[in-house]
C-alpha atoms as one frame of an Amber mdcrd trajectory, in Angstrom:
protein
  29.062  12.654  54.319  26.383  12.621  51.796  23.121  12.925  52.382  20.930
   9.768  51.365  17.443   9.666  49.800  16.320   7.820  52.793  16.837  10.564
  55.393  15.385  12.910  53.350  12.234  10.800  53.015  12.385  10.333  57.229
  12.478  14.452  57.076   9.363  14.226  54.634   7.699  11.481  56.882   8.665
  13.417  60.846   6.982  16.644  58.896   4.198  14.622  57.930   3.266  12.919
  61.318   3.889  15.924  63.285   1.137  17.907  61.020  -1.035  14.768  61.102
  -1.317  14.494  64.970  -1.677  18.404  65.121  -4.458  18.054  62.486  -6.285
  15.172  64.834  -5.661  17.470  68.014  -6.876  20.515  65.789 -10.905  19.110
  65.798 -11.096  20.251  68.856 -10.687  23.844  67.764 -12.611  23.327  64.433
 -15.524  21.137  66.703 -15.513  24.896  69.124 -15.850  27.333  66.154 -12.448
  29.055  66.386 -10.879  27.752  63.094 -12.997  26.133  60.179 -12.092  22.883
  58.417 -11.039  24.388  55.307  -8.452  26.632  57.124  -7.234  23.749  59.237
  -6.780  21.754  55.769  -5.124  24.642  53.886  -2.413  25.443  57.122  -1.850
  21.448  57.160  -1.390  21.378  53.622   0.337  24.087  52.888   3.150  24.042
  55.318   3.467  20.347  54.382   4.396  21.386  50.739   6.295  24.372  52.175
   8.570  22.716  54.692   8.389  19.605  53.130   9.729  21.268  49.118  12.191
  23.309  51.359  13.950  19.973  52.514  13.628  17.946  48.706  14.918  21.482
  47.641  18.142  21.548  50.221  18.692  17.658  49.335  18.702  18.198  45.409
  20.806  21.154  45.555  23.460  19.045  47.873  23.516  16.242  45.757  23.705
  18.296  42.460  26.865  20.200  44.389  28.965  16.723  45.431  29.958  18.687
  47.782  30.388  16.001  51.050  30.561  18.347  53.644  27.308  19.953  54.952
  28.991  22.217  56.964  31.576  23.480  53.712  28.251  23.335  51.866  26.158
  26.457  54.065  29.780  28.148  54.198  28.777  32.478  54.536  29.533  33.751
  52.358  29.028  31.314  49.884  31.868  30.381  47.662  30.258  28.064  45.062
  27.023  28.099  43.110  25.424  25.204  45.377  26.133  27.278  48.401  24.543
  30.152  46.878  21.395  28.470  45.920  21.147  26.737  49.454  21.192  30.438
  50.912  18.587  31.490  48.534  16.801  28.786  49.444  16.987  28.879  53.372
  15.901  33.003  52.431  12.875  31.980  50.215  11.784  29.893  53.483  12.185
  32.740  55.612  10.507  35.349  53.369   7.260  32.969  53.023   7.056  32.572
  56.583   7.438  36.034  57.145   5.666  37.253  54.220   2.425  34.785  55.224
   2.787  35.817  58.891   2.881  39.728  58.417   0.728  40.297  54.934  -1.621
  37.336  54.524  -3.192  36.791  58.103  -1.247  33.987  58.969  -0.484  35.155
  62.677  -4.607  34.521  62.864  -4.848  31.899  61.807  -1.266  30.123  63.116
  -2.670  32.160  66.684  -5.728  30.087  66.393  -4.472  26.767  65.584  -1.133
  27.198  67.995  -2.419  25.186  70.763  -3.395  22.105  68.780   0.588  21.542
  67.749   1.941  22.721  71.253   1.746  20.713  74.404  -0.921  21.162  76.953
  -5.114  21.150  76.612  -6.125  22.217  73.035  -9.250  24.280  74.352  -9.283
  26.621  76.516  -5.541  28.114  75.669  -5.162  31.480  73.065  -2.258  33.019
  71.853  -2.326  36.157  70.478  -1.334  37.097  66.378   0.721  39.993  67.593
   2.777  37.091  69.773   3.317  34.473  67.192   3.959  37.158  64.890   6.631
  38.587  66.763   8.053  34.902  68.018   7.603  33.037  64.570   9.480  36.242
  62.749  12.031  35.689  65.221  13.168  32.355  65.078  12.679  31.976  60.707
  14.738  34.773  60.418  17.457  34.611  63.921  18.103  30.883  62.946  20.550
  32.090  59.817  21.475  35.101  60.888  23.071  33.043  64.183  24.676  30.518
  61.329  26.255  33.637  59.954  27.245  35.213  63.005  28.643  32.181  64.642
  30.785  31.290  60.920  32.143  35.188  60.776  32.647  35.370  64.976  34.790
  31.844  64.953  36.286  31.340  61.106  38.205  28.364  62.475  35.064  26.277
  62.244  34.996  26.524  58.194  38.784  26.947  58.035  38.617  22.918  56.609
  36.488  23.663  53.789  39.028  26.310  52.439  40.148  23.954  50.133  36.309
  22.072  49.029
């Protein structure tokens, strides 16, 4: 089943809100001193463009594939061109997460802002950078690798897109 413009504008407009009511619960932190303005505008921004470019990216690279299968389409390893681009893709994510998390402060700053798109009080809560380093890292990069271990562990699963 193809993916339509529409959902990938829904994607573009969930990412959007989400940042949007983090960025309204964020004053508080701005309004105490422990993150300024322009950092809460750059974060919102940025992973806006980031997450948001990752999913136009995914979308244009499915429907430049017509491959119909999303499933045959993020097959490891990748047997067409539009498989391999998806993977380099979904690793280009990763690595800017990672890369922004490890070598450009981002566990600060994504420390400091982490209450304001969690649940709870806004004030009052900390997490530490060594924490979200270690828990962001984790997830950006176990999310694919548990794609690729669950497609070699059970090859059954894309045993239908043999023939895509």
């Amino acid at each position: 089943m193809r993916m339509p413009l529409v959902f990938v504008l829904m994607c573009l407009v969930v990412i959007g809100i989400n940042l949007l009511y983090g960025r309204h619960r964020a004053a508080a932190l701005v309004n105490s001193g422990r993150v300024t303005q322009k950092e809460l505008v750059a974060f919102v921004w940025s992973t806006f463009f980031l997450l948001g470019g990752a999913v136009v990216a995914f979308w244009a690279v499915w429907e430049l594939s017509h491959v119909g299968d999303m499933a045959c389409f993020m097959i490891f390893p990748p047997r067409r061109p539009g498989g391999m681009a998806m993977w380099l893709i979904q690793a280009a994510l990763s690595g800017t997460i990672v890369y922004w998390l490890w070598f450009r402060n981002g566990a600060d700053v994504l420390a400091r802002l982490a209450p304001a798109f969690t649940r709870g009080a806004v004030v009052g809560r900390e997490y530490s950078a060594s924490r979200v380093k270690f828990t962001v890292s984790v997830l950006v990069v176990a999310a694919p690798m548990l794609n690729i271990a669950i497609q070699l562990a059970q090859p059954a699963l894309t045993s239908v897109c043999e023939n895509i």
